[in-house]
Each structure stands twice: as C-alpha cells, then as structure tokens.
N, C-alpha and C positions, 0 to 999 in steps of 0.2 A: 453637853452636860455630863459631866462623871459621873460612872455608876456609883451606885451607893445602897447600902445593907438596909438603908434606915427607909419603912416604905411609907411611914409620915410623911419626910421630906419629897421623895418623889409627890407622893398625895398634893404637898402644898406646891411644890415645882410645875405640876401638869395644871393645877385648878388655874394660877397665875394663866400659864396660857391659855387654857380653855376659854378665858375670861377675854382676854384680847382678843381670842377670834368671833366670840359672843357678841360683843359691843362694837368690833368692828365690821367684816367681811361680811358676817351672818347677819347682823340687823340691818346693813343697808340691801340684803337680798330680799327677807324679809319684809321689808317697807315694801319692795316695790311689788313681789309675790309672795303671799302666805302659803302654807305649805299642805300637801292635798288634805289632809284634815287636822284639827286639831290637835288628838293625843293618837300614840302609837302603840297598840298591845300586841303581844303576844296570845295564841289560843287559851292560854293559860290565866290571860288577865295581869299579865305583868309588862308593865311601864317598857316600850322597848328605846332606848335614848338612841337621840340623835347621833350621837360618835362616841365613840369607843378609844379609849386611852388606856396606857401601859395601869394609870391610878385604879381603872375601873377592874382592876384583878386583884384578887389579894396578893398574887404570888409578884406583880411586880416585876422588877429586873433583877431581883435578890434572888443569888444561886442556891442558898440555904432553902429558902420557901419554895423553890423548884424544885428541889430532890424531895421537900417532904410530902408538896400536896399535887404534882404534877409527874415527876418521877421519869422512868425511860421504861419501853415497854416491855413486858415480863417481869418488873419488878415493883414493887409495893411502892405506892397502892395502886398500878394498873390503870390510873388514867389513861395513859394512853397507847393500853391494851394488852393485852393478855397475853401474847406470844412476842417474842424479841423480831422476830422477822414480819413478824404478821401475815399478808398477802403477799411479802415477796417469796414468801417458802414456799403457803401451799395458799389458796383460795378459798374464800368460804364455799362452804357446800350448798349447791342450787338445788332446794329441796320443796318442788312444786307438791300441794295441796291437795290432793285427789281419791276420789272412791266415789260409785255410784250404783246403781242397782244394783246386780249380783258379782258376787267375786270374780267369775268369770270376766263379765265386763272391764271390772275397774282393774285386774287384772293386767286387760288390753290396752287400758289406758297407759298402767304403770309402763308395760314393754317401752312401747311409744316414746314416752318422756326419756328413758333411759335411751332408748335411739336416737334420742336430739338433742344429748349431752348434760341431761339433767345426772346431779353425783348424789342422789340422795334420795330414798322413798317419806313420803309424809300419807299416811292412811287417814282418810274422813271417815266413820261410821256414820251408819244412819239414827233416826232418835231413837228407835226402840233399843238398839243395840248400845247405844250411848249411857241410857237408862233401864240397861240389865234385864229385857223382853224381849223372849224369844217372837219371831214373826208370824207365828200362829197365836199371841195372845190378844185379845179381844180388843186391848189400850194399843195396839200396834196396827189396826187396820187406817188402812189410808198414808203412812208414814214409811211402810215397807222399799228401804231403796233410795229415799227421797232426798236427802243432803247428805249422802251418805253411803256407802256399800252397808247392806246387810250379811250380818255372822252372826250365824245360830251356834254353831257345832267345829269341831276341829276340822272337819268334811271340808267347809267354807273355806278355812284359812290355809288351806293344803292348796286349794284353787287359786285363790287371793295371789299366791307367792309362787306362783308352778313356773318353775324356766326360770327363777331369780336365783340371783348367789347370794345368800342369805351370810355368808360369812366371806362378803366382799363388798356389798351395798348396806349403810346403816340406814335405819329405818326408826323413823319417828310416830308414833301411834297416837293420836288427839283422843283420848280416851281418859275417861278421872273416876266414877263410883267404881267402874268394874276392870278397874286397871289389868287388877291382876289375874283374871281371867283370861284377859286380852291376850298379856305377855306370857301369862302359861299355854295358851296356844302358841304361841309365834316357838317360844323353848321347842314345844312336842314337835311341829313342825320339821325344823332344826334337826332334832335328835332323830328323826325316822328318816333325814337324809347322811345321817351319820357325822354330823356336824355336833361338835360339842357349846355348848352354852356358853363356855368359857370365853369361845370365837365372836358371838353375836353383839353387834354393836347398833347402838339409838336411844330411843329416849320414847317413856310415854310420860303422857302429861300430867295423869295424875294427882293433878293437886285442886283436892275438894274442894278449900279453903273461897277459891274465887267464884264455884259453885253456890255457894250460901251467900255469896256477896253479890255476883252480878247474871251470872248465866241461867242456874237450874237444875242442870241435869244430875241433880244427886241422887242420894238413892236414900242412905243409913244415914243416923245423927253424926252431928259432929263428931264424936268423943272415939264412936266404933271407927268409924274414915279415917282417925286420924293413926287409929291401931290398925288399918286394914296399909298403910303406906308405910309403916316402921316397920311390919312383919318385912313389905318386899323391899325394905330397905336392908332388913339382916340375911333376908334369904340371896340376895344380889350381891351382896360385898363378900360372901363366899362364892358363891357361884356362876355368876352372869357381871365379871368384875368388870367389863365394858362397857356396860349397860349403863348410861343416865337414869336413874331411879324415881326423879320426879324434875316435870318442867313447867316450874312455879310462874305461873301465868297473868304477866300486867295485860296481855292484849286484850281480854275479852273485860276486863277494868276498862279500860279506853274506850272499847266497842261501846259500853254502857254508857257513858258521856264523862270518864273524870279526865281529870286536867293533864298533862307530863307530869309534873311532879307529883299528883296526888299516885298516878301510875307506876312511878320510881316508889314511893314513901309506901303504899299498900303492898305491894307486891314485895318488897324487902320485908315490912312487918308479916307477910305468908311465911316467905324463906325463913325468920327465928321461929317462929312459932313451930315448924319443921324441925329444925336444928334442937328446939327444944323438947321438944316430942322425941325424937331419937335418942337423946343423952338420957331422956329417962327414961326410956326401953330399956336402958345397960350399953348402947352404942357409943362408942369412942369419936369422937366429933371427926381424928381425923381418917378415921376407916370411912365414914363412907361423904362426908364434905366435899372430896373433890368430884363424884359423881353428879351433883345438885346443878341440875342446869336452870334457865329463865329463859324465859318467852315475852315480848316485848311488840307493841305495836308500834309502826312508825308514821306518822302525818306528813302534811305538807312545810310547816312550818321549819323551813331546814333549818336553822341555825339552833330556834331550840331544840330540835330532834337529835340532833350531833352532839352538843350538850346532856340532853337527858341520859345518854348511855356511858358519858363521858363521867358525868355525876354519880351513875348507879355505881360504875365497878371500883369506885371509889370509896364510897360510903360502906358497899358490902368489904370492900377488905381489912376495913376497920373494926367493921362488925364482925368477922369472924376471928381475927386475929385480937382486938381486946377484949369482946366481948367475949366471946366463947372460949378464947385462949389457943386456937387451934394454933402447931408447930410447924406445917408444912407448910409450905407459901402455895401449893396445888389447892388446897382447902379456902385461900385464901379469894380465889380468882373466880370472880364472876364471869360466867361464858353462857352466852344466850345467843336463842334462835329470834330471828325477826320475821314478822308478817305486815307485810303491809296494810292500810288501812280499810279496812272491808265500807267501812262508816263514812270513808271519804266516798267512797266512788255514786255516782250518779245517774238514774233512768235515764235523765235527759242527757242527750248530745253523750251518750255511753266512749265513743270513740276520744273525749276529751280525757277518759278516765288511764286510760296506754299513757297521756301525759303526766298526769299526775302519780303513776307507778313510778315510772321513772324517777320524778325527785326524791319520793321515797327511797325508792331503792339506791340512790346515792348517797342522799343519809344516812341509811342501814350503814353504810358500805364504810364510809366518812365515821362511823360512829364503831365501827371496832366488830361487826356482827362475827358470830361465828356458823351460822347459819341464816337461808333466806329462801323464803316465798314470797314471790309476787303475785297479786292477785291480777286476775284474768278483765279486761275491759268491759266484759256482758255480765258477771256475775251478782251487777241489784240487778239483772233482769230476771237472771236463772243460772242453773249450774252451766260452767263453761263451755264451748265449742272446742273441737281441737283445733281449729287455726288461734284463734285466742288463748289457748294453754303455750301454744309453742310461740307466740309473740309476747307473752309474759315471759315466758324464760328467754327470750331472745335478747328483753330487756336486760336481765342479770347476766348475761354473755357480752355482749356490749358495752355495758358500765365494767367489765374487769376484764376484756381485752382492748377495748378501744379510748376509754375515757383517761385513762393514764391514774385516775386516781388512787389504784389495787399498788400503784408501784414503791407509794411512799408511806410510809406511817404515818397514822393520823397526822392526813395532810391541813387538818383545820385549825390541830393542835397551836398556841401563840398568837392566832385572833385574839383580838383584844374583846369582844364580841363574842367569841366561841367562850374564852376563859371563864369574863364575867359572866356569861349565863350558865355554863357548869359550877360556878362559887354557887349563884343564885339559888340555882336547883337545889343541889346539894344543900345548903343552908334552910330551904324550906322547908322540905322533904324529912329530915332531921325532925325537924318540929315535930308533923306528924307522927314520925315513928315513937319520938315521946310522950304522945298524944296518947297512942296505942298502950303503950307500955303503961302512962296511968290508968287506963282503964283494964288491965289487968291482962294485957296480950290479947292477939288479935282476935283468940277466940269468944270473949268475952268482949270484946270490939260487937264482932258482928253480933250477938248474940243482943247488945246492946241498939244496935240499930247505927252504931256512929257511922262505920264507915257507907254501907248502903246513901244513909241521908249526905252526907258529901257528896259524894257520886250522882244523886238525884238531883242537887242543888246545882251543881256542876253543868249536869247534862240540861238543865231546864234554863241557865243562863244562855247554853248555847245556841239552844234552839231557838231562846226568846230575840237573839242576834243576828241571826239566819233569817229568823220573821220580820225584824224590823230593818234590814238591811245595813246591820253595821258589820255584819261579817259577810264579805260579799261572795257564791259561792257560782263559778261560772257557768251559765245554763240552767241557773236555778233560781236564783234572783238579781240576776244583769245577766246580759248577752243572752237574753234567750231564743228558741227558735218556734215558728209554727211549722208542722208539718213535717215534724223529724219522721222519718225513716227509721222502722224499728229492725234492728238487726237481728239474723238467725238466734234464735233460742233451742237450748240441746233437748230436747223432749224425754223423759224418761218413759218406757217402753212398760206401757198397761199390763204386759202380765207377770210385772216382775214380783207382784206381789205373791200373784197365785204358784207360781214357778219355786220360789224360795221356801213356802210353806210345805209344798208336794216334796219338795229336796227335803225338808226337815223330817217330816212323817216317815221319808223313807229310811231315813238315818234312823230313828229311834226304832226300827220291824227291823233293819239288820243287825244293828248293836247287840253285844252282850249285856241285858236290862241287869240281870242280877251282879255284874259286875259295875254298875251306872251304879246299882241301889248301896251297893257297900261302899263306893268311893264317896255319895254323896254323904253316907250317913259317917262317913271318917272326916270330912267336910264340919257336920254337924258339932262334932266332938273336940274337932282343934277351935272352934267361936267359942263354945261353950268354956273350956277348958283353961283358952288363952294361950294352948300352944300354936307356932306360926303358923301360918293359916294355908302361908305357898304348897307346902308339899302334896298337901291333901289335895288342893285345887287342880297342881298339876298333876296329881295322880286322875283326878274327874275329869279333866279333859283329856287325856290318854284316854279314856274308855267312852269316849263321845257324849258324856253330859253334854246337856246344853248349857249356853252362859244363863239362860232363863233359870234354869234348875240350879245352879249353883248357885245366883243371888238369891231366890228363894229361899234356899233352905239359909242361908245367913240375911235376909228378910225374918225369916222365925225366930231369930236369934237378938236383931239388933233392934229389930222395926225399923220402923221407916220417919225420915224427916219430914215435920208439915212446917213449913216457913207461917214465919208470924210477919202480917204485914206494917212497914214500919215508916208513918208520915210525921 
C-alpha cells in the first residue's frame, strides 16, 4: 500500500483489514477457544485491544505527524528523550535509596554501594528529621533512625559524607518541608572541605505540593512552603547552579493508589503550580526551568509504564514552551529520576519481588529515565540487608550491560501499542490537567479536596480488585505458598536512639550558643521580613543550630498545617 499524508485513509485502509482478519482467522479461533478472559485492562482501567495497527496511532505513517508529535531525541517535544545519544553516551545514574540509624552507619552503607559501582547517592532521613524534630524532642521518641538516618546538626552531616567526593558524586536528598535546611548543611559541609557550591551537584525533593496530597510530612501551610522553595529557587540559580532545586514527585501519588495517568496529569499540575510560583517571585522561567527535575514511580505494567514517560516529556514541553513561553529548549525537557515500585512488592514469596524489580527497571530504562533506584526484595518486610541492596543494583548493572537495551534509543519507540498508549496517556492526562486549572491550580485543587478523592477512588478500586481476584497478584492471591520461610530482616540497633540524642546534647555544650541565638533570630527576620530565607539558614547551620531550631523559629512564624479530612 502507498504511504500517504492523509491519516483518514490509512484509518479506513487498516479497519478494511482489521475486519477480514476479525470475521475470518480470529472468529474461527475463537469458536473453538475463547480467550482467557473476557475484557483486557490496563492498572489504569483502560481497554488494552487485542492488536495494534499503524491506524491505532495518531501519528500514523505520516512524516509530518512524526516530526511534530513523536520527533528524534533531544528535540521537541522529547518523546523519545531528552539527550540525542541517550544511553549510548553516558548511562543513567544507579542511584540506590539509603540511610539508617546514625550518620555513621548509613555513612558505611553509602561507602559500600559506591564500591559496587553504584554512580550516585540518594539519602533516606528518618520521620523526625523529615518533619523538621530534632531527636531529643518528645514527637520523636520511638522513630529515631528508623526509615531513615537521623540529622540533628551539621555535626551529623559532616559524618553522613566523611570519605565522599562531594564534588565528584551527585547526591539526591528525599527531603520537602525542611529542604532547605538539609541543603544548607550539605553547602556548609562542602565549604569546610574547601569545595565551592558552585561544584555541588543533585537534587532534593522538595516539593510540598504531593505532601498535602498523598504523604504527610509537611510542616508550614501551603502558601509559606511554597515561598520557602522560590527563596532556594533564587538562592540556587546564583549559587549552587548544578543543583536540581526541586524533584517534583509522582511516586509517592502512585504509592498512594492513583492510576499512570492520574500520576503523569497530578504531578505535571505540581510542576506549573512551581513554574508559577517562581515567575511570580520576579523569577525568569528560563533561569531556573532547566534545574526542575520529576520523580516517577514505575509498575509492572510495562507497556503502559514505557508509555507513561513517553507521554509526560511530551506534554511537559508543550507546557513549558507554550504555556509559559520559555526560549531555551533546556527549559523545555522533562528529566526525571525513577523508583521502582515500593507498593508492588510483596511479604509473601519476598524473593518473587528481585522479579518484579527487574521489569521495572526495564521500563524505567525503555522509558527514557535519567536516573534510577531499585528497590531491595525484603524491603515490605523491613529496611534492606546488604546482600539485597547489592542485588538490587546488580539488577540495574545487568539491564545496561547485558540486556542490549541501554544500546539503542527508545527501543520501544514505533510499537503500535507503545505509540497508541503514549496518544492515550497523554490525551487523558491533558483532561485532568484542565480539570486543575478550572479549579483554580493545583493549589486550590488540593485545597479543594479533588485530587486526594481521585487518588482515594483510585486506590479503593485497586484494592477492591486485588480482593476479588481480578487483579491477580502472584503469592498473594494465586500461587500461594504455606510455610514460606522468612528471610533475614536488617534489625536497627536499640541504642541508636539514646546514642543520637547524647550526640545532639553534646553538640549544643560545645557550640558557640550566643552565636546559634543571633543566627536564629537573623532566621527570624528574613520569614518575617520576606527576605530570602537561605542565607540566614545557612548562616544557622554554620553555627550548629539544630534543623529542630530552625523550623521552630519559622514554626513562629508560618504555623503549622492541620490537613482537613476529605470523603
């Protein structure tokens, strides 16, 4: 058949056939066996068809629909990636998940990972530290250490990073109310090995927005969190310019139970509500646009999982490039870290869960990641062992030297199946983001209750699927086993609590106090005031405040968010 511009004609060309092999080949197979169930969905609850045809794309065999909505990569709009070479240049960065009791420890863990060719730090805190309390306060007893390394003080974080090249290894921080505490330690660190800021490269995460929506750990109302992330948005685009400034987070949306697409659609509507927030600071969209990283979870479902990333950096370079007007195509390009799916993995038969990492993390890979953690096989048991840390990254060293797929550009890219479910995505996802924007941006989204109750909606259909057995989940309801063998669990050491608080007591008897009391109260004066809020911070951790004391005193300042619950 001759190509042709016109993608009607193909439309009516393929249905013609589709239809002869319908009424022919397929219904005498059918007569004789039906097919293992009725209908075919995706996680997401969309129709997954039988075959897939050139028709079922929008873009067709038409060259014109292929430069505009599919494109080549490094160029607009990024479907099919962000970097012209991709994985034949350099490799995504294998950026394993970790921290636990004291700095010290997790320290030793970091070493570890870096000795078994991990190219990237990724720091867990614990919840007190997550939610801006120091380890001696009262809401912190019992949590000290526990999913997490605990950090009081710069003391800590000098520990955390002792023996690391700090301006050779980028470094990813899972931290959002008290971001910039965090990264004002990690700077002072830095600067007292004589290392300038200018060198440090990573990413915290930073971004409240999914805090109010699905996680928790916030601290201050919306309104202040969203000026406490434009301040180290202006303070970074002069001074820490390698620095990712915020990593606008679908994973812990996913975690929560929403769909791929509600994941792509929410997580984009963070990203403008950011973008937005910044331009009205006085920020130039494209001074600091290309620092703007995402965070993305990825399932089993590989074809839509390939697709969903395939869709996002699509959508977002439309949105930054019409909507916002940005002139750099850098501003333009969606670049995100991946996590595998915590939500996937399984008590039972744990060892089946190293399986399901892996199709993940080929997805990831398949989908354009620019960074990746794989989660550990024991991890719904408890925090990880180190032979299961290093057979989680063993997995991402074997999918990009042995599986040949690192070698070619989106090698999924031209499925007829890949395409039409990146159209799909993409077309839904849209919806929602319009959705948002009638309710007045996302802040006013959540504020409203919308997107939580999707998400709720979401997750309660899952579940109710998983219950009745239409979502079949291996080990958990089919193939199950009696008398599984429970595998080693990493124990966190009883006195790490008492250990971390006697470390903190000590810190604040050697410190200079009266030099704590004037940084915090210059702290005090930039919330108040509305000038940027970094310098003072990182003047208060130079002098060993704690992160306790410094949220505190901007606790006086902002209060504190009480979530309104929303059925």
């Amino acid at each position: 058949m001759p190509v042709t511009k016109d993608l009607r004609s193909i439309q009516v060309s393929f249905d013609e056939i589709d239809q002869k092999w319908v009424q022919g080949s397929l219904a005498k197979t059918l007569a004789k066996a039906p097919e293992r169930q009725p209908a075919f969905t995706t996680p997401s609850g969309s129709e997954i068809r039988r075959l897939y045809t050139p028709a079922d794309s929008r873009v067709g065999t038409d060259p014109v629909q292929y430069s505009e909505r599919i494109g080549f990569p490094g160029t607009f709009p990024f479907t099919r990636g962000v970097q012209p070479t991709m994985y034949r240049g350099r490799l995504w960065t294998m950026r394993q998940y970790a921290g636990f009791g004291t700095a010290k420890e997790s320290n030793r863990r970091y070493r570890y990972l870096l000795e078994q060719g991990q190219t990237g730090l990724s720091v867990a805190f614990d919840l007190p530290t997550q939610i801006g309390m120091d380890s001696d306060s009262p809401m912190a007893a019992g949590e000290v250490g526990k999913v997490g390394v605990a950090i009081d003080t710069l003391a800590d974080m000098e520990i955390l990073f002792d023996e690391i090249p700090l301006d050779r290894v980028t470094t990813s921080m899972t931290i959002n109310a008290p971001a910039m505490v965090l990264l004002a330690m990690y700077i002072a660190v830095a600067g007292k090995r004589g290392i300038p800021a200018s060198e440090l490269g990573g990413t915290i995460q930073n971004d409240i927005l999914k805090e109010y929506i699905a996680r928790g750990t916030y601290i201050f109302p919306p309104r202040p969190s969203m000026r406490l992330i434009t301040d180290i948005f202006g303070y970074c685009t002069g001074n820490v310019p390698k620095w990712n400034t915020i990593s606008i987070s679908g994973y812990h949306l996913r975690e929560a139970g929403c769909t791929a697409v509600q994941e792509v659609a929410f997580t984009l509507a963070d990203g403008i509500a950011y973008v937005e927030a910044a331009i009205k600071a006085g920020l130039d969209v494209d001074d600091f646009a290309s620092r703007l990283s995402f965070f993305f979870n990825v399932h089993n479902n590989f074809i839509e999982e390939v697709a969903k990333f395939r869709a996002a950096r699509r959508i977002w370079a439309g949105i930054m490039r019409d909507r916002f007007g940005a002139k750099n195509p850098k501003s333009w390009m969606l670049r995100f870290h991946t996590q595998t799916a915590g939500s996937t993995l399984t008590a039972q038969q744990p060892e089946n869960n190293a399986i399901r990492v892996a199709i993940q993390t080929l997805a990831a890979v398949a989908g354009g990641t620019q960074s990746l953690h794989t989660n550990s096989r024991d991890e719904a048991l408890g925090l990880p062992t180190e032979d299961s840390v290093r057979l989680a990254l063993r997995t991402q060293q074997i999918v990009a030297y042995e599986s040949g797929v690192a070698d070619t550009i989106d090698p999924f890219g031209g499925s007829w199946a890949i395409e039409a479910e990146t159209d799909r995505i993409e077309s839904e996802a849209i919806e929602y983001i319009g959705e948002v924007d009638r309710l007045g941006g996302m802040i006013a989204a959540i504020e409203a209750g919308f997107v939580q109750k999707q998400i709720q909606d979401s997750a309660f259909r899952a579940g109710r699927e998983i219950d009745d057995g239409t979502r079949r989940i291996v080990g958990v309801n089919c193939f199950q086993m009696e008398n599984e063998v429970e595998p080693e669990i990493l124990q966190i050491n009883p006195e790490t609590e008492a250990c971390q608080v006697a470390s903190l007591e000590a810190i604040r008897k050697a410190r200079d106090n009266d030099a704590v009391a004037a940084a915090l109260a210059a702290v005090k004066d930039a919330a108040v005031s509305g000038a940027n809020l970094f310098p003072p911070v990182l003047q208060a951790v130079s002098a060993y405040a704690s992160l306790g004391e410094i949220c505190n005193v901007m606790r006086d300042v902002f209060g504190e968010y009480r979530e309104e619950v929303v059925l």
